[in-house]
C-alpha positions in Angstrom: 0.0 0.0 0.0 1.8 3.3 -1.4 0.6 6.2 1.3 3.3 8.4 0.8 1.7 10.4 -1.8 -1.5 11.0 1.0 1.0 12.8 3.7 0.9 16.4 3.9 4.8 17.0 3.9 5.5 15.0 1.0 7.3 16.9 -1.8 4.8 15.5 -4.9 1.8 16.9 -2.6 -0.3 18.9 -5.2 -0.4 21.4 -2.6 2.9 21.6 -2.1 3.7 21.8 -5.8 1.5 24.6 -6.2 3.2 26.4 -3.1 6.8 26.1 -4.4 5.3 27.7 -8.0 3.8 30.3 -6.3 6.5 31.5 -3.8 9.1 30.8 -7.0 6.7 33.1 -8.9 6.5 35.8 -6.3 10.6 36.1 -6.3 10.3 36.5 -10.3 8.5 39.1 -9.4 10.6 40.7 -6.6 14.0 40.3 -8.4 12.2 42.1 -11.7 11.2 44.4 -8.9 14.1 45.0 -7.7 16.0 44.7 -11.2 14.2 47.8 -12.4 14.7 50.0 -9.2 18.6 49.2 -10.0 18.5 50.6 -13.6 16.4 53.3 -12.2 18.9 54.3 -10.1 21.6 53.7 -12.9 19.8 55.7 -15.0 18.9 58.6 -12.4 23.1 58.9 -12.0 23.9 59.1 -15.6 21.3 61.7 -16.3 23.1 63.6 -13.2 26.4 63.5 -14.4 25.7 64.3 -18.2 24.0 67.3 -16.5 26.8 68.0 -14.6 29.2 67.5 -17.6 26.7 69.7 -20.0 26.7 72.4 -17.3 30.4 72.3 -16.9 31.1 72.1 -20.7 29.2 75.8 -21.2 31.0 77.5 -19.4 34.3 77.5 -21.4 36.0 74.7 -19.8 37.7 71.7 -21.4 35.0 69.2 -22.7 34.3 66.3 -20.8 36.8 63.3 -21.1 34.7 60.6 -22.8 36.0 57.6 -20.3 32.7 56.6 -19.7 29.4 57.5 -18.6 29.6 55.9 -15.2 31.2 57.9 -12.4 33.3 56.8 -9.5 31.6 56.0 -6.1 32.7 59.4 -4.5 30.5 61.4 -7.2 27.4 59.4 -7.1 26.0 58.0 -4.0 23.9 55.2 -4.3 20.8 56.0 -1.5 19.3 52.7 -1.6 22.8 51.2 -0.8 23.6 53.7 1.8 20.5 54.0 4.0 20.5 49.8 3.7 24.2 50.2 5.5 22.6 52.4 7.9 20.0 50.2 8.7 22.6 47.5 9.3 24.4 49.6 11.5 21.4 50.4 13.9 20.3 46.7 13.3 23.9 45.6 15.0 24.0 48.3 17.3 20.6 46.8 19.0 21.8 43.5 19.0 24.9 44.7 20.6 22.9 46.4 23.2 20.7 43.2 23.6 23.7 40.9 24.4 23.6 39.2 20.8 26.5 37.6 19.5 28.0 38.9 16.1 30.0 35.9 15.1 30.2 32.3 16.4 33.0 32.2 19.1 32.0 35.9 20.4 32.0 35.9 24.4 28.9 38.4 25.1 31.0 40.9 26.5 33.0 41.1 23.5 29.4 41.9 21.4 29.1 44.9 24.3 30.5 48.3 22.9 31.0 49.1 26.9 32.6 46.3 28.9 30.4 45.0 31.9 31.1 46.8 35.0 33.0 43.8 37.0 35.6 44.1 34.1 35.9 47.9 34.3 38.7 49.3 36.9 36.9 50.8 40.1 36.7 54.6 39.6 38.8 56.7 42.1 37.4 60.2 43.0 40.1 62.9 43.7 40.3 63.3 47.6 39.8 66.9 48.6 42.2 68.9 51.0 39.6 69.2 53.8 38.3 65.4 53.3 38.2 62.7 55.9 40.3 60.0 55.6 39.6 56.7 53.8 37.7 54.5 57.1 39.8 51.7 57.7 39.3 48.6 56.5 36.5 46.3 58.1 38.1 44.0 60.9 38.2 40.6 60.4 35.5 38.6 62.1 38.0 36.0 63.6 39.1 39.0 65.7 37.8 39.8 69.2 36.7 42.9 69.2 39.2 45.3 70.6 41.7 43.8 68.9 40.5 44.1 65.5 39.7 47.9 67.2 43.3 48.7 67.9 44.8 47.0 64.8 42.2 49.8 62.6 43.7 52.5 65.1 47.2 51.4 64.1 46.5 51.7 61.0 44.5 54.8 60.6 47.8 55.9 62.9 50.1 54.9 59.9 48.7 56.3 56.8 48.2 59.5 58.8 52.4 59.4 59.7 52.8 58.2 56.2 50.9 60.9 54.1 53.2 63.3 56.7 56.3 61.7 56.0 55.8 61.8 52.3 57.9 59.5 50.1 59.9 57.3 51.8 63.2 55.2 50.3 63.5 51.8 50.0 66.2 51.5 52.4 63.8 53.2 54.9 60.8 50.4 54.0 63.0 47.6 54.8 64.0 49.2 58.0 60.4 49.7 59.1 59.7 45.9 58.2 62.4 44.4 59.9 62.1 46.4 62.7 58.4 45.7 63.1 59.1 41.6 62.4 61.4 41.6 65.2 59.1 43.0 67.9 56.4 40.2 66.8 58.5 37.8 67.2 59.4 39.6 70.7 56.0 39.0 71.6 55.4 35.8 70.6 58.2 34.5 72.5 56.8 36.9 75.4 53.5 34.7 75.3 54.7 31.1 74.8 56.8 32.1 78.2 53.9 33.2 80.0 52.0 30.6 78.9 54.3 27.9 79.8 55.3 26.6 76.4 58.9 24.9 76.7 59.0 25.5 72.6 61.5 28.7 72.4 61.0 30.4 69.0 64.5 31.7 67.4 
Protein backbone atom coordinates (compact mmCIF):
# COMPACT_ATOMS: atom_id res chain seq x y z
CA UNK A 1 0.00 0.00 0.00
CA UNK A 2 1.77 3.27 -1.37
CA UNK A 3 0.57 6.16 1.32
CA UNK A 4 3.26 8.39 0.83
CA UNK A 5 1.66 10.43 -1.84
CA UNK A 6 -1.45 11.05 1.01
CA UNK A 7 1.05 12.81 3.73
CA UNK A 8 0.95 16.38 3.90
CA UNK A 9 4.80 16.98 3.87
CA UNK A 10 5.52 15.01 0.96
CA UNK A 11 7.34 16.94 -1.84
CA UNK A 12 4.84 15.50 -4.88
CA UNK A 13 1.80 16.93 -2.62
CA UNK A 14 -0.26 18.86 -5.20
CA UNK A 15 -0.43 21.40 -2.62
CA UNK A 16 2.95 21.60 -2.10
CA UNK A 17 3.70 21.77 -5.85
CA UNK A 18 1.48 24.61 -6.24
CA UNK A 19 3.19 26.44 -3.11
CA UNK A 20 6.76 26.06 -4.40
CA UNK A 21 5.27 27.67 -8.00
CA UNK A 22 3.84 30.31 -6.31
CA UNK A 23 6.49 31.48 -3.80
CA UNK A 24 9.06 30.79 -7.04
CA UNK A 25 6.66 33.11 -8.90
CA UNK A 26 6.45 35.78 -6.25
CA UNK A 27 10.55 36.13 -6.33
CA UNK A 28 10.32 36.49 -10.26
CA UNK A 29 8.46 39.12 -9.36
CA UNK A 30 10.61 40.75 -6.62
CA UNK A 31 14.01 40.32 -8.43
CA UNK A 32 12.20 42.06 -11.65
CA UNK A 33 11.15 44.37 -8.93
CA UNK A 34 14.14 44.97 -7.70
CA UNK A 35 16.02 44.74 -11.19
CA UNK A 36 14.21 47.85 -12.44
CA UNK A 37 14.72 50.03 -9.18
CA UNK A 38 18.55 49.18 -10.00
CA UNK A 39 18.54 50.60 -13.55
CA UNK A 40 16.44 53.28 -12.18
CA UNK A 41 18.89 54.32 -10.09
CA UNK A 42 21.65 53.72 -12.89
CA UNK A 43 19.79 55.66 -14.98
CA UNK A 44 18.93 58.58 -12.39
CA UNK A 45 23.09 58.87 -12.01
CA UNK A 46 23.87 59.08 -15.62
CA UNK A 47 21.34 61.72 -16.29
CA UNK A 48 23.08 63.61 -13.25
CA UNK A 49 26.38 63.48 -14.37
CA UNK A 50 25.71 64.28 -18.16
CA UNK A 51 24.00 67.25 -16.53
CA UNK A 52 26.84 68.02 -14.58
CA UNK A 53 29.22 67.51 -17.63
CA UNK A 54 26.70 69.74 -19.99
CA UNK A 55 26.71 72.37 -17.29
CA UNK A 56 30.42 72.34 -16.90
CA UNK A 57 31.06 72.13 -20.68
CA UNK A 58 29.18 75.78 -21.18
CA UNK A 59 30.96 77.52 -19.39
CA UNK A 60 34.30 77.47 -21.44
CA UNK A 61 35.99 74.74 -19.80
CA UNK A 62 37.69 71.69 -21.43
CA UNK A 63 35.05 69.22 -22.73
CA UNK A 64 34.30 66.28 -20.79
CA UNK A 65 36.78 63.26 -21.10
CA UNK A 66 34.68 60.57 -22.83
CA UNK A 67 36.02 57.58 -20.34
CA UNK A 68 32.65 56.57 -19.74
CA UNK A 69 29.40 57.47 -18.57
CA UNK A 70 29.62 55.86 -15.22
CA UNK A 71 31.21 57.91 -12.38
CA UNK A 72 33.27 56.82 -9.55
CA UNK A 73 31.61 56.05 -6.08
CA UNK A 74 32.66 59.39 -4.54
CA UNK A 75 30.45 61.44 -7.17
CA UNK A 76 27.36 59.38 -7.09
CA UNK A 77 25.98 57.96 -4.02
CA UNK A 78 23.92 55.18 -4.25
CA UNK A 79 20.81 56.00 -1.48
CA UNK A 80 19.29 52.68 -1.55
CA UNK A 81 22.77 51.18 -0.81
CA UNK A 82 23.62 53.67 1.76
CA UNK A 83 20.53 53.98 3.98
CA UNK A 84 20.54 49.81 3.71
CA UNK A 85 24.22 50.21 5.52
CA UNK A 86 22.62 52.36 7.88
CA UNK A 87 19.99 50.23 8.72
CA UNK A 88 22.59 47.45 9.35
CA UNK A 89 24.41 49.58 11.47
CA UNK A 90 21.43 50.40 13.90
CA UNK A 91 20.26 46.69 13.35
CA UNK A 92 23.89 45.61 14.96
CA UNK A 93 23.96 48.34 17.31
CA UNK A 94 20.63 46.84 18.99
CA UNK A 95 21.85 43.52 19.05
CA UNK A 96 24.86 44.74 20.61
CA UNK A 97 22.88 46.41 23.23
CA UNK A 98 20.75 43.19 23.61
CA UNK A 99 23.68 40.91 24.36
CA UNK A 100 23.59 39.15 20.82
CA UNK A 101 26.52 37.56 19.50
CA UNK A 102 28.01 38.86 16.07
CA UNK A 103 30.02 35.93 15.10
CA UNK A 104 30.17 32.30 16.35
CA UNK A 105 33.00 32.22 19.08
CA UNK A 106 32.05 35.87 20.39
CA UNK A 107 31.97 35.90 24.41
CA UNK A 108 28.92 38.37 25.07
CA UNK A 109 30.98 40.93 26.51
CA UNK A 110 33.03 41.07 23.46
CA UNK A 111 29.42 41.89 21.39
CA UNK A 112 29.10 44.92 24.27
CA UNK A 113 30.47 48.30 22.88
CA UNK A 114 31.02 49.11 26.93
CA UNK A 115 32.62 46.31 28.92
CA UNK A 116 30.36 45.00 31.91
CA UNK A 117 31.14 46.76 35.00
CA UNK A 118 32.98 43.83 36.96
CA UNK A 119 35.56 44.07 34.13
CA UNK A 120 35.89 47.94 34.32
CA UNK A 121 38.74 49.31 36.94
CA UNK A 122 36.85 50.78 40.08
CA UNK A 123 36.66 54.56 39.57
CA UNK A 124 38.80 56.66 42.15
CA UNK A 125 37.36 60.20 43.02
CA UNK A 126 40.06 62.85 43.69
CA UNK A 127 40.34 63.27 47.58
CA UNK A 128 39.76 66.90 48.64
CA UNK A 129 42.20 68.85 50.98
CA UNK A 130 39.64 69.22 53.78
CA UNK A 131 38.31 65.39 53.34
CA UNK A 132 38.17 62.71 55.95
CA UNK A 133 40.35 59.99 55.56
CA UNK A 134 39.55 56.73 53.76
CA UNK A 135 37.72 54.48 57.10
CA UNK A 136 39.82 51.74 57.72
CA UNK A 137 39.30 48.56 56.51
CA UNK A 138 36.55 46.30 58.14
CA UNK A 139 38.12 43.97 60.91
CA UNK A 140 38.18 40.56 60.39
CA UNK A 141 35.46 38.64 62.08
CA UNK A 142 38.03 36.04 63.56
CA UNK A 143 39.12 38.98 65.67
CA UNK A 144 37.81 39.76 69.22
CA UNK A 145 36.72 42.94 69.21
CA UNK A 146 39.17 45.27 70.65
CA UNK A 147 41.73 43.77 68.86
CA UNK A 148 40.53 44.10 65.45
CA UNK A 149 39.66 47.88 67.16
CA UNK A 150 43.30 48.67 67.94
CA UNK A 151 44.79 46.95 64.83
CA UNK A 152 42.22 49.78 62.62
CA UNK A 153 43.75 52.52 65.13
CA UNK A 154 47.20 51.36 64.12
CA UNK A 155 46.55 51.65 60.97
CA UNK A 156 44.53 54.81 60.56
CA UNK A 157 47.77 55.92 62.94
CA UNK A 158 50.11 54.85 59.94
CA UNK A 159 48.67 56.33 56.79
CA UNK A 160 48.23 59.52 58.83
CA UNK A 161 52.38 59.40 59.66
CA UNK A 162 52.85 58.16 56.24
CA UNK A 163 50.90 60.95 54.08
CA UNK A 164 53.19 63.34 56.69
CA UNK A 165 56.28 61.74 55.97
CA UNK A 166 55.85 61.77 52.32
CA UNK A 167 57.86 59.52 50.08
CA UNK A 168 59.85 57.31 51.81
CA UNK A 169 63.20 55.17 50.33
CA UNK A 170 63.49 51.80 49.99
CA UNK A 171 66.21 51.53 52.43
CA UNK A 172 63.78 53.17 54.91
CA UNK A 173 60.77 50.41 53.95
CA UNK A 174 63.02 47.61 54.84
CA UNK A 175 63.97 49.23 58.05
CA UNK A 176 60.38 49.67 59.14
CA UNK A 177 59.69 45.95 58.20
CA UNK A 178 62.41 44.39 59.95
CA UNK A 179 62.05 46.41 62.74
CA UNK A 180 58.36 45.66 63.12
CA UNK A 181 59.11 41.58 62.40
CA UNK A 182 61.37 41.63 65.20
CA UNK A 183 59.10 43.00 67.88
CA UNK A 184 56.43 40.23 66.78
CA UNK A 185 58.54 37.84 67.16
CA UNK A 186 59.41 39.57 70.68
CA UNK A 187 56.04 39.01 71.59
CA UNK A 188 55.38 35.79 70.57
CA UNK A 189 58.23 34.48 72.49
CA UNK A 190 56.75 36.90 75.37
CA UNK A 191 53.47 34.72 75.27
CA UNK A 192 54.73 31.15 74.80
CA UNK A 193 56.84 32.06 78.18
CA UNK A 194 53.87 33.21 79.95
CA UNK A 195 51.99 30.58 78.89
CA UNK A 196 54.27 27.93 79.84
CA UNK A 197 55.34 26.61 76.45
CA UNK A 198 58.94 24.89 76.71
CA UNK A 199 58.99 25.47 72.58
CA UNK A 200 61.51 28.71 72.44
CA UNK A 201 60.96 30.42 69.02
CA UNK A 202 64.46 31.66 67.38
Amino acid sequence: MNILPKKSWHVRNKDNVARVRRDEAAAEVERRKRDARALRAEQEVRTELLRKRARLGGRGRSPPSPGGLFPPAEEAPNREHEEEKRREQVRAARGRALGLLTYLGQSAAEAQLRPPWYLRPPERRPRSPGAPPDPPDPPDRGDPPDRAGKAAREGEGKRRSERRAGPVGLAELRRQRLAREAAERARSRELLARAGDPRKLT
